[in-house]
C-alpha positions in Angstrom: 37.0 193.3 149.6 35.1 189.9 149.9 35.3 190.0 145.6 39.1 189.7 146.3 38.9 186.8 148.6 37.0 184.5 146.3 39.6 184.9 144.0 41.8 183.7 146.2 41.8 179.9 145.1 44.2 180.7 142.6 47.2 181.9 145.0 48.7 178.0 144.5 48.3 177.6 140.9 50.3 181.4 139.7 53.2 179.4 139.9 52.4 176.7 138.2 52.1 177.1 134.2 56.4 177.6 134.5 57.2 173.9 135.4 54.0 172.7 132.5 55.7 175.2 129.8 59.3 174.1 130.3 57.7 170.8 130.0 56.3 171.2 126.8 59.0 173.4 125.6 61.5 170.5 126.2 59.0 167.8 124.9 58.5 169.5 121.5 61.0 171.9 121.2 64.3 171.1 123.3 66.8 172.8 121.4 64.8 176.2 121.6 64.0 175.9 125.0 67.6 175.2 125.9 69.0 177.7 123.9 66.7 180.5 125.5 67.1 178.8 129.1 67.9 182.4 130.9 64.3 183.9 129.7 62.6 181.0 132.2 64.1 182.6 135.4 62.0 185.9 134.6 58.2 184.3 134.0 59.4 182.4 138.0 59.8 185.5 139.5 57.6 187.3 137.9 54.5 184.9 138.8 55.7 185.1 142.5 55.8 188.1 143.0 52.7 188.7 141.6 51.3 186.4 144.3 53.7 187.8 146.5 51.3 191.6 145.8 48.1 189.8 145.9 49.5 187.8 149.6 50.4 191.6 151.3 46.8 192.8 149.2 45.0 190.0 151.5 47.6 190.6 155.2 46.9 193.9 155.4 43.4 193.6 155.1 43.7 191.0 158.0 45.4 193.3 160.2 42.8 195.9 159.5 39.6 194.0 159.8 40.7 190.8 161.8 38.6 188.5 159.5 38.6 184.9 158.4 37.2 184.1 154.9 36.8 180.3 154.1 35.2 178.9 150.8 34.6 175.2 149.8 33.0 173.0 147.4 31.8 169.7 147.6 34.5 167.5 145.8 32.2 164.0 146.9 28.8 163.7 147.6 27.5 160.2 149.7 24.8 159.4 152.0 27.8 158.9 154.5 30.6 160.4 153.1 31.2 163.7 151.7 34.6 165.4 151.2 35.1 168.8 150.3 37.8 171.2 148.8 39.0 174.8 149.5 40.6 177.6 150.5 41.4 179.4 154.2 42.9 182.9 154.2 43.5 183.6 158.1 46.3 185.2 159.7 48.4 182.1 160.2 47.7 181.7 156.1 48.7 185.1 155.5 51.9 185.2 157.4 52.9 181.8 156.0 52.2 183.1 152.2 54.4 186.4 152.9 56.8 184.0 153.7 57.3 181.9 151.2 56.5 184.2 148.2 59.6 186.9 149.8 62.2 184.5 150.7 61.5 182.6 147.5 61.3 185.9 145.2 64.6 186.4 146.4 65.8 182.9 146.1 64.8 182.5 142.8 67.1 186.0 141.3 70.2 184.8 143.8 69.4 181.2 141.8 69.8 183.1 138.3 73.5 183.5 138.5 74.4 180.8 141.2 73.0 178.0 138.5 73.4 179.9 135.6 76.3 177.4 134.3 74.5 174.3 135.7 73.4 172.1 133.0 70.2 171.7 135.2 69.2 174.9 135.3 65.6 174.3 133.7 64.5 171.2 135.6 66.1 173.6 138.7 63.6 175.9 137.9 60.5 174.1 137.3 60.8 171.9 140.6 61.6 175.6 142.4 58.2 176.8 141.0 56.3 173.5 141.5 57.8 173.6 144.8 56.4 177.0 145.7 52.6 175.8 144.8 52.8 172.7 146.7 53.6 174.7 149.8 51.0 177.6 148.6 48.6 175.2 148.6 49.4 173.7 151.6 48.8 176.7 153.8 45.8 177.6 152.3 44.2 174.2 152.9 40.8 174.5 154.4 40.9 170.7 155.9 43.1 167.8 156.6 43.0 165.5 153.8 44.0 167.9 151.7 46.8 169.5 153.3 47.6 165.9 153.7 47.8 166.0 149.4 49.7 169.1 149.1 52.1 167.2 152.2 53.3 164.8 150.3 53.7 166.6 147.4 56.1 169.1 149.6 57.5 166.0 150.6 58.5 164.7 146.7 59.7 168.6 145.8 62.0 168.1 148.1 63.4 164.7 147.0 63.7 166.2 143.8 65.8 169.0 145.3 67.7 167.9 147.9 68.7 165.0 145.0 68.9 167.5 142.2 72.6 166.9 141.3 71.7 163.1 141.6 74.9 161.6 139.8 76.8 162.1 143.0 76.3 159.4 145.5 76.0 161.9 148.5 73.2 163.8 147.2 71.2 160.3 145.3 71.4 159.0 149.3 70.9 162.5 151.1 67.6 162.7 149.6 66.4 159.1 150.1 66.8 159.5 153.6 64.9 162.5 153.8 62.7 160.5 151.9 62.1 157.6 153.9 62.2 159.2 157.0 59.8 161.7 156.4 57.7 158.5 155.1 57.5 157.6 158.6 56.1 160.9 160.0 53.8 161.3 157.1 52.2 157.6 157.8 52.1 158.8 161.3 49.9 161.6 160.0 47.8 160.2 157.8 47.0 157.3 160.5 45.9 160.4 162.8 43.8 162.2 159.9 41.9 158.8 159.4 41.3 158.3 163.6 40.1 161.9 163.8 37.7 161.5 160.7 36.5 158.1 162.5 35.8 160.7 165.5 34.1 162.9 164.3 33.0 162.5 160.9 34.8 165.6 159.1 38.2 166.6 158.3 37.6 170.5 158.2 39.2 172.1 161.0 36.2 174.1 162.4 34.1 171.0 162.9 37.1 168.8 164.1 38.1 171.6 166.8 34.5 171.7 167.7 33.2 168.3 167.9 36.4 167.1 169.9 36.4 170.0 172.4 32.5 169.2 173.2 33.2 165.3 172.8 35.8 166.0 175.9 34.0 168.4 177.9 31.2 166.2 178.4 33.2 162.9 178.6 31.9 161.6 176.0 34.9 159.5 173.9 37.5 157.4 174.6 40.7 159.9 175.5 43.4 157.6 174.7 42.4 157.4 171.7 42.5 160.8 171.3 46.0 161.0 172.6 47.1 158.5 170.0 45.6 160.1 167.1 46.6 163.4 168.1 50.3 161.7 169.0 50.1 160.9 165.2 49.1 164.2 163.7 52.1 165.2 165.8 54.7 162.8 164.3 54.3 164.2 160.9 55.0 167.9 162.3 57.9 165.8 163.9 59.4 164.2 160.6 58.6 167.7 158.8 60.3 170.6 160.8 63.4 167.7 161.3 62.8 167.2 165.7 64.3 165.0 167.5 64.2 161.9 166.9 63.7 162.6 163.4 66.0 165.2 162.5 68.7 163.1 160.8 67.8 164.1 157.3 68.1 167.8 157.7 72.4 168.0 157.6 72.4 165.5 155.0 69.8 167.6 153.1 72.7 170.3 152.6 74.0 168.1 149.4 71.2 170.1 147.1 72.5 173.5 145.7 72.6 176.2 148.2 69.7 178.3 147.2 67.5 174.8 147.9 68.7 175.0 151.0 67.6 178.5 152.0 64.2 177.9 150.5 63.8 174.6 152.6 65.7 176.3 156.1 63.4 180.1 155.7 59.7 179.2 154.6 58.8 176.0 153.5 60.1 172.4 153.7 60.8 172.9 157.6 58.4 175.5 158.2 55.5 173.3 157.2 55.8 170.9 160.5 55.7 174.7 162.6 52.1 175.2 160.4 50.7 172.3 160.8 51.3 172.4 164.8 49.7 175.7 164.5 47.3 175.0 162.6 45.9 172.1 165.0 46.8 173.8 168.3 42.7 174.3 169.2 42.6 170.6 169.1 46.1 169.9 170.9 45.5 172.9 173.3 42.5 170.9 175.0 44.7 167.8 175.1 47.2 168.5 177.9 49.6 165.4 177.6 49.9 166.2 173.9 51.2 170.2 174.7 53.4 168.4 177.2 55.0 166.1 174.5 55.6 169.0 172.0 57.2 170.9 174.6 59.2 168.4 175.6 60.5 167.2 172.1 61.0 171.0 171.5 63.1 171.2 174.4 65.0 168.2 173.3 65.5 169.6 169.7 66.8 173.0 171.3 69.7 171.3 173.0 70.4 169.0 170.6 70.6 171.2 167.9 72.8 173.5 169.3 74.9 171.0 170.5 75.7 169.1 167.4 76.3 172.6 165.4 79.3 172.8 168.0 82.1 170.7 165.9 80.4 170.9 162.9 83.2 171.8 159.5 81.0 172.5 156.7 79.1 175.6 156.6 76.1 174.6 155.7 75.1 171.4 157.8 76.6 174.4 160.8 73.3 176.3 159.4 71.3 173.3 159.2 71.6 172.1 162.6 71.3 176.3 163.9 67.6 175.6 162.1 67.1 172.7 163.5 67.6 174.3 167.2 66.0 177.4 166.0 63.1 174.9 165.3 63.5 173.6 168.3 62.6 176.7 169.9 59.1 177.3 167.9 58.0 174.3 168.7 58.5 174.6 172.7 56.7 177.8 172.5 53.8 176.5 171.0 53.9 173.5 173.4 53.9 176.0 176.0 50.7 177.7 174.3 52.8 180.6 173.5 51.2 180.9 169.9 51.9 184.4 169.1 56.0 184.2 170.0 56.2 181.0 168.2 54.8 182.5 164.8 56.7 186.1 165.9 60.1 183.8 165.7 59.3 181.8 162.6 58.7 184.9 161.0 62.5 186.3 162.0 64.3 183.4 162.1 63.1 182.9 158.6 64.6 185.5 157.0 67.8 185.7 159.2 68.4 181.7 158.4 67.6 182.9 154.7 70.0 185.2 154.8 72.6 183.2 156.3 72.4 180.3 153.9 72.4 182.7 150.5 75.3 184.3 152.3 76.8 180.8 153.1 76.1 179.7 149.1 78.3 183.5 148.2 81.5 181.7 150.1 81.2 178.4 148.6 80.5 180.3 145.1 84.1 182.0 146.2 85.9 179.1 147.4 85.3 177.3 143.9 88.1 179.6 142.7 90.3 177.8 144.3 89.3 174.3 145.8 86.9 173.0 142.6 83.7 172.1 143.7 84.3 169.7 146.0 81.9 170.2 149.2 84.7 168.7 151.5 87.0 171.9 150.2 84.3 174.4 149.3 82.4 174.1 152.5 84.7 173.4 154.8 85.3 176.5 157.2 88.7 174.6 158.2 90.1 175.8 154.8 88.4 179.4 154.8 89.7 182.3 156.6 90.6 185.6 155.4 87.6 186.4 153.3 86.7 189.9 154.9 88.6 191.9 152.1 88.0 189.4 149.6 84.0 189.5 150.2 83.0 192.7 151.7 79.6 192.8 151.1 78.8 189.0 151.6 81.2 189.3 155.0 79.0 192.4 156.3 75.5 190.4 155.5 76.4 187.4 157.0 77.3 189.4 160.5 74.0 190.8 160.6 72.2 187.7 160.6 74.9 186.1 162.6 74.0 188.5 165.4 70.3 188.8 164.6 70.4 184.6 165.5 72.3 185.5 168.2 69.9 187.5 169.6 71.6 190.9 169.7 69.5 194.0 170.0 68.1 195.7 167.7 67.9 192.8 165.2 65.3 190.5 164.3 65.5 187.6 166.2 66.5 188.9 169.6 62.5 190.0 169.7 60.9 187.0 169.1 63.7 184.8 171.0 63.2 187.3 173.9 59.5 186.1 174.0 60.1 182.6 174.1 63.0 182.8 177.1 60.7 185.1 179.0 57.5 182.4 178.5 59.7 179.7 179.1 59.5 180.7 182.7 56.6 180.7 183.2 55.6 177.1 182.0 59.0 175.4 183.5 61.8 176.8 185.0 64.0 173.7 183.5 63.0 174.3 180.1 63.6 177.7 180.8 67.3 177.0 182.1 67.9 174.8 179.1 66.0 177.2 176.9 68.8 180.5 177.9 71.9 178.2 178.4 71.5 177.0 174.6 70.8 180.7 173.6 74.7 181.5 175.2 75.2 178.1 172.6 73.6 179.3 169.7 76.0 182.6 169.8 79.0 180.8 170.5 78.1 178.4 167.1 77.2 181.3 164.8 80.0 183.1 165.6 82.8 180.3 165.4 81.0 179.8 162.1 81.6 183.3 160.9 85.3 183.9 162.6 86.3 180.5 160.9 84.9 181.9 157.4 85.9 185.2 157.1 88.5 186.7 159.8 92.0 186.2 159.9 93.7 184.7 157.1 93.8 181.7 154.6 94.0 178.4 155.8 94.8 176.8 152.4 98.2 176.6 150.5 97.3 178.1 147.0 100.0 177.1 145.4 99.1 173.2 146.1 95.3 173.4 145.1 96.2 175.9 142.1 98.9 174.0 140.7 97.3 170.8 140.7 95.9 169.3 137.3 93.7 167.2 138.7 91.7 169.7 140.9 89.4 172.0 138.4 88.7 175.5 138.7 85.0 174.9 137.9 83.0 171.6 138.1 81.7 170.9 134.4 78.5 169.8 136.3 78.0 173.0 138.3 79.3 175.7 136.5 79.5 174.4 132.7 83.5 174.5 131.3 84.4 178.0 132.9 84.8 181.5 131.2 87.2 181.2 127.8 89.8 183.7 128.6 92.6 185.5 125.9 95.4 186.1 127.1 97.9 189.0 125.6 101.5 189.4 126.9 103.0 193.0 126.5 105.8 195.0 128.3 106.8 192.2 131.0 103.2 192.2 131.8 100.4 189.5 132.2 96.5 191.5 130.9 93.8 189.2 131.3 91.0 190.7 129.2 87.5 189.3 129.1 84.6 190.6 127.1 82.6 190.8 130.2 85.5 192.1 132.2 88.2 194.9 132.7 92.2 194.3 133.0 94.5 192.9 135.7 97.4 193.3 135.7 100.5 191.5 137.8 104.4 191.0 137.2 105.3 188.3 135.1 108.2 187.5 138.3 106.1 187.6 141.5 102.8 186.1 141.9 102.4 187.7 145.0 98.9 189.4 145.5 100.7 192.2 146.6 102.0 193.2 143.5 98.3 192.7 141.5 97.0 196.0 139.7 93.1 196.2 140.1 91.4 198.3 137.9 87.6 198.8 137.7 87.3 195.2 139.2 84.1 193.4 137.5 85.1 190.2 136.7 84.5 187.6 139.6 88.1 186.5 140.2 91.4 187.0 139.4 94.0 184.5 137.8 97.8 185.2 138.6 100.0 183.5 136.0 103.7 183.1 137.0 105.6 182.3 134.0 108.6 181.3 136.1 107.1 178.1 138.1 104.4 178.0 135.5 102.1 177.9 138.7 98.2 179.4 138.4 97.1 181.0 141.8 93.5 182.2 142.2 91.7 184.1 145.1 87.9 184.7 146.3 85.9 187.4 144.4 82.7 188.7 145.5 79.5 188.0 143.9 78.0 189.4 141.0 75.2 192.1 141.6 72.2 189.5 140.9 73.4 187.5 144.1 74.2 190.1 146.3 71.2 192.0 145.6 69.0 189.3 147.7 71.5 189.4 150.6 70.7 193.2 150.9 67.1 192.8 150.6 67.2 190.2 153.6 69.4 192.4 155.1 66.7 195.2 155.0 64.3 192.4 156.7 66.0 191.2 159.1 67.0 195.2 160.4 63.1 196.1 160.3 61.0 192.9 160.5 61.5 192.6 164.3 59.4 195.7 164.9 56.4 194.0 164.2 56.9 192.6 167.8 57.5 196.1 169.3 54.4 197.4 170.7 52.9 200.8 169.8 50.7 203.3 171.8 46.6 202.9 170.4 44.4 204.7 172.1 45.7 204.5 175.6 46.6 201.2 174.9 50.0 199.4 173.7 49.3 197.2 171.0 51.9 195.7 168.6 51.1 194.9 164.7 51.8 190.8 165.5 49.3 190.8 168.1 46.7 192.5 166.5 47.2 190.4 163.1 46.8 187.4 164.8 43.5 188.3 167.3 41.6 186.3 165.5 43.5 182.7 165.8 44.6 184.2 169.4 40.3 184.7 170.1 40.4 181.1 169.2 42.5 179.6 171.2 40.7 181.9 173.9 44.1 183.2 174.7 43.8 186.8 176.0 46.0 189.1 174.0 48.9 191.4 175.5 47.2 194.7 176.1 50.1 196.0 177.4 53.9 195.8 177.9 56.0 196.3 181.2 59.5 197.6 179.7 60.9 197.5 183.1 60.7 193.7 183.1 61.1 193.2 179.5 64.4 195.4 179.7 65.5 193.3 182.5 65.3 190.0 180.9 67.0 191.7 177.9 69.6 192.3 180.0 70.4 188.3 181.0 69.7 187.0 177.9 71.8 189.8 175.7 74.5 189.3 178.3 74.6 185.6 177.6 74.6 185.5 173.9 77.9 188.0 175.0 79.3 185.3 177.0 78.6 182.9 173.5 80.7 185.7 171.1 83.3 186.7 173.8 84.1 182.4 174.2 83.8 182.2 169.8 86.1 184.9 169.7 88.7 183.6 172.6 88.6 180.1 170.7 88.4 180.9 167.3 89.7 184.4 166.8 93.6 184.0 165.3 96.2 185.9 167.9 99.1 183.3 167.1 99.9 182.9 163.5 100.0 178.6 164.5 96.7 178.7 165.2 95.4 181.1 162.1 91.9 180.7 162.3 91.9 176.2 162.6 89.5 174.6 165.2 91.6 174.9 167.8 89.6 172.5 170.0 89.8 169.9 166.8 93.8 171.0 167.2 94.4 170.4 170.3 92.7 166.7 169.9 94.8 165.7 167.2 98.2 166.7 168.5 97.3 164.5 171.5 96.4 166.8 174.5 94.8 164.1 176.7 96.5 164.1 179.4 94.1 165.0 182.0 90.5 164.6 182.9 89.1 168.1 180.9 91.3 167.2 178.1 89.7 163.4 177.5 86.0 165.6 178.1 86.8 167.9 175.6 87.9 165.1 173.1 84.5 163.3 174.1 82.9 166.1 173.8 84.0 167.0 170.6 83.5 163.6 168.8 80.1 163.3 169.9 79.3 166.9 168.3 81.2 165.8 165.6 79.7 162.5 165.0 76.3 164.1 165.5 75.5 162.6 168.9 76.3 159.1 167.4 72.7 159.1 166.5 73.0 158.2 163.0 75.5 155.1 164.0 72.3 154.1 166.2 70.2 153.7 163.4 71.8 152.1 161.5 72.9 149.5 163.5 69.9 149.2 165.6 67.4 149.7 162.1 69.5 149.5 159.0 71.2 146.5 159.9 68.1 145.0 162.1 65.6 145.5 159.1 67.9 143.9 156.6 68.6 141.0 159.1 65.0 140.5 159.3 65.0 140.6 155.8 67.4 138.0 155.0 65.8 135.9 158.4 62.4 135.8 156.0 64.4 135.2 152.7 65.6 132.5 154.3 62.6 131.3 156.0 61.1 131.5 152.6 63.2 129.2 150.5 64.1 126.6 152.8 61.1 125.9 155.2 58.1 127.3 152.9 59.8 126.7 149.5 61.2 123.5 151.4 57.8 122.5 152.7 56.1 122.6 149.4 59.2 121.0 147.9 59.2 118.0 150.6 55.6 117.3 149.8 56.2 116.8 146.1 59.4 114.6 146.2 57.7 112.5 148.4 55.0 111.9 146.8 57.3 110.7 144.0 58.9 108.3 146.1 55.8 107.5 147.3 54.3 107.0 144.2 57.6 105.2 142.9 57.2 102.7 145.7 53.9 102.0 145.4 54.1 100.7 142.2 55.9 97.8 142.4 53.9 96.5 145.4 50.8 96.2 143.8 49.9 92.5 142.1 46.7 93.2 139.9 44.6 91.3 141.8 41.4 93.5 143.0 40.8 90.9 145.7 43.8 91.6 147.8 43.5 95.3 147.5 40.0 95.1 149.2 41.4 92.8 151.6 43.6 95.5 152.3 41.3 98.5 152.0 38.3 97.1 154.8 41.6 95.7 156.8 43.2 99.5 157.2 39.2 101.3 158.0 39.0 98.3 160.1 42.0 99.0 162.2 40.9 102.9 162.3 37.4 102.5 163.0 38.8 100.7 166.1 41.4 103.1 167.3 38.6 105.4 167.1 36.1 103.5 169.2 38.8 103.2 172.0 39.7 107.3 171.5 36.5 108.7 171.6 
């Protein structure tokens, strides 16, 4: 078994000869390589999952031996310096590379079809797979500097993403602000990685947990230093997994392509902060004002999060700020030392937030139908509705990890949120308070999200959006110039046939989707022509096969993956797979592990917090659920604002209420008044500081000294006898002034 680990190293690089071959395929033969674009999706999934074999080959053998296996080489060599490279394959490593080698597997075949007409679809491909071994080799990463390398490189993947359809302003400035602000955490980071390495001498983690732990107990360094370096560390985890205060970038990420999105929300981008926290928590766990201060920001994110998602109209900055709060949560439990339920609920949340947001990219796929692409029409619930018999399978998925984030029993997340509301207790009974009040949030948010999308009916006039020119059925950016159709009249009766398709059928006077005949239904959509009003109606179809094939897998995960959490009877002894996969990080820590559960008190916090994310879906559903045909499925909070219900005290706090969720807290408005604007006042303050008093200086000096020069000229005679007579007279005059100074 030890043979298998040392061939380990090459988990990050699998990935990696698809972005160098498309490379070189477009370099020297472009027109090939475009026309045979499809055959690059098959060598991406087929390397991941090949790691994806070789990552469960190396977690099982974790859970059965509880071993660590470390290997480095010497990179530098120097009488004072030396700096090596390698590999760690612990449990944290293994959980985090089952992670992102499932959820991206199944990213990657939903990202077949959902890009298939993009005109991007190789460079989508080759940053996907780049992405993947940047955060491969980031959780492998046996010591700081060089997680540090594979940090940043996460960090420019997801530029690239996030700005992938960068002709549109919103996406070219969503992904310079995720940029630039997680520049800030990361120079946060690597200004802690340099004061630690000034500390002790190494960046490996075993000698930096080490030598700071015996440094402290004998009170032998200067501890707020420590606190400021390990403050540091902590800002990048900060910028990374998008806490307060630097979350801003995370809803404006949502302007990449939707499977981006899911890979950035499940197991990497965002995940990475959770790691690193993890990763360092020997070192943060001896420093108690630092696992105060990731509590406390955790708590802060939790609230927040589920706050802003409150108002929120598109679907997918909903999501993001659900993962932001869902972050939230992580990161208080590991604040609160609660290492095992922190990891138990990234693991969950990951593929329930995975689901959601490949379910979320199914709508928008539908809405295109009719809207365009236009992410103020395609995203927007406002203008969904209705969608339950128009997307069956995509409606049924999307429940499921609706209530799984709810924390309904017997889904995923209700075991590992269970863990952190129980804990929270324990540590602070206001956290805790915060902690189950925003769980009764977090189900009210999901499930407005999913009663705006799919029940009731449509909130969009079709024959407006249909019969307007100007408003394409498919984007020529996103889904290439749309299927070429032929259309046959015969017998007072419209067939639509399609080489890839079977027949519909509708009356030639009544557009009505009454009166459509539906026969072996393959094709994605159906177009109603009414020869009459020479008006073009369309309607939502469910995905093909290739997309809704992921959504069942992660449906499969997120039914079954919470029983890794439920403990089973060894020996006397009730023991659960989590715990006993993660002994050896828990031994380190020198946590004790749970030997044993008390259902009686686990059933009866069940109880409270089940009954609470009730309160959340009973509210949703009393809000949101269309009874009155007025009020068919529109924000009825966002309704009765605008029609001017303010007459009383509850009704101008609901309208604050709302705007602030809306306006996200009227953070962003902070910044850039109070940084935006103040950096770029400062800048022009030094431009003009610059030219007119430096440049101005400089200037002065030189036309004076043409003046000077000018003048000078015509006061001299040509006799050299006066100007000695007026050279000793002035050293005269100051030899005296300086006999009476000094």
């Amino acid at each position: 078994m030890e043979q298998t680990y040392q061939y380990a190293w090459i988990i990050p690089f699998v990935p990696l000869p698809v972005p160098m071959l498309i490379g070189v395929g477009l370099l020297l033969f472009p027109t090939a390589t475009k026309d045979f674009r499809r055959m690059w999706a098959f060598p991406s999934i087929l390397l991941l999952s090949i790691v994806m074999i070789f990552s469960t080959h190396l977690s099982i053998d974790q859970i059965n031996s509880n071993s660590v296996y470390q290997y480095v080489w010497s990179w530098t060599l120097d009488n004072d310096f030396s700096l090596e490279f390698g590999y760690l394959i612990d449990p944290l490593a293994s959980i985090m590379l089952m992670l992102i080698t499932t959820v991206g597997i199944m990213v990657l075949i939903y990202s077949d079809n959902y890009m298939v007409h993009d005109q991007g679809y190789l460079r989508f491909f080759s940053y996907m797979s780049f992405f993947s071994t940047s955060m491969l080799g980031l959780v492998t990463s046996s010591n700081l500097i060089q997680i540090y390398i594979f940090w940043e490189l996460v960090g420019v993947c997801s530029y690239l993403l996030i700005g992938f359809w960068f002709t549109r302003p919103l996406a070219a400035n969503a992904c310079q602000k995720a940029f630039i602000t997680n520049r800030v955490g990361d120079f946060g980071l690597l200004l802690g990685i340099l004061g630690f390495y000034w500390i002790t001498g190494s960046f490996e983690f075993r000698d930096l947990f080490e030598i700071v732990n015996n440094l402290i107990y004998n009170n032998e360094i200067n501890f707020p230093f420590v606190i400021l370096c390990a403050t540091l560390l902590f800002a990048g985890a900060v910028a990374k997994s998008a806490q307060f205060p630097l979350h801003v970038w995370l809803p404006d990420a949502m302007e990449g392509p939707t499977p981006i999105s899911a890979l950035i929300h499940a197991a990497t981008m965002v995940a990475a902060g959770i790691f690193l926290v993890a990763r360092l928590l020997p070192l943060f766990i001896v420093i108690p004002y630092i696992m105060n201060l990731i509590s406390l920001i955790g708590i802060i994110t939790v609230l927040l999060g589920a706050t802003l998602a409150l108002a929120q109209k598109d679907i997918k900055r909903g999501l993001a700020y659900s993962t932001m709060s869902q972050l939230g949560y992580m990161m208080l439990a590991l604040g609160m030392g609660s290492y095992r339920s922190a990891l138990f609920h990234l693991i969950t949340h990951a593929y329930s937030k995975a689901l959601l947001f490949l379910g979320s990219g199914s709508v928008i796929h539908s809405m295109e139908t009719i809207v365009g692409y236009s992410p103020d029409k395609s995203q927007n619930m406002v203008l969904m509705g209705g969608l339950t018999k128009h997307v069956p399978i995509t409606k049924t998925s999307f429940l499921l990890g609706t209530l799984s984030l709810c924390g309904i029993p017997p889904l995923a997340c209700f075991w590992s949120k269970d863990e952190i509301l129980n804990d929270s207790w324990l540590y602070s009974p206001m956290f805790a308070i915060i902690a189950w009040a925003t769980a009764g949030l977090t189900a009210f948010y999901m499930f407005r999200i999913y009663l705006l999308t799919f029940e009731g009916h449509f909130n969009i006039d079709f024959q407006n959006y249909s019969g307007n020119k100007n408003t394409p059925l498919y984007s020529i950016s996103l889904w290439g110039k749309g299927y070429s159709k032929r259309l046959t009249k015969s017998f007072g009766l419209l067939r639509i046939n399609n080489n890839e398709s079977a027949s519909f059928f509708c009356k030639r006077t009544d557009g009505s989707e009454q009166n459509v005949k539906k026969t072996n239904r393959r094709r994605p959509f159906i177009k109603i022509f009414n020869f009459e009003n020479k008006k073009t109606y369309s309607y939502p179809y469910e995905s093909d096969n290739t997309m809704l094939f992921p959504l069942l897998v992660l449906v499969l995960f997120t039914l079954v993956v919470g029983s890794l959490g439920i403990p089973f009877n060894q020996e006397g002894r009730d023991f659960d797979i989590l715990t006993k996969w993660l002994a050896p990080s828990i031994n380190l820590l020198h946590q004790k592990s749970k030997d044993s559960t008390d259902w009686y008190e686990f059933s009866k916090n069940a109880i409270v917090s089940v009954s609470i994310a009730y309160f959340g879906i009973l509210l949703a559903s009393f809000l949101y659920k269309p009874i009155y045909s007025s009020f068919q499925n529109f924000d009825l909070i966002n309704s009765f604002v605008k029609t001017g219900l303010r007459r009383s005290c509850r009704d101008q706090i609901l309208n604050s209420l709302y705007d602030w969720s809306y306006n996200r807290a009227y953070i962003d408005v902070f910044y850039t008044t109070f940084f935006t604007r103040s950096i770029r006042g400062l800048a022009q303050l030094t431009r003009f500081f610059d030219r007119r008093v430096i440049d101005g200086i400089t200037n002065g000096v030189g036309v004076m000294s043409f003046f000077v020069g000018e003048g000078i000229k015509y006061v001299g005679g040509g006799r050299i006898s006066s100007y000695l007579f007026f050279y000793f007279s002035c050293v005269s005059v100051f030899l005296i002034i300086f006999y009476f100074l000094f």
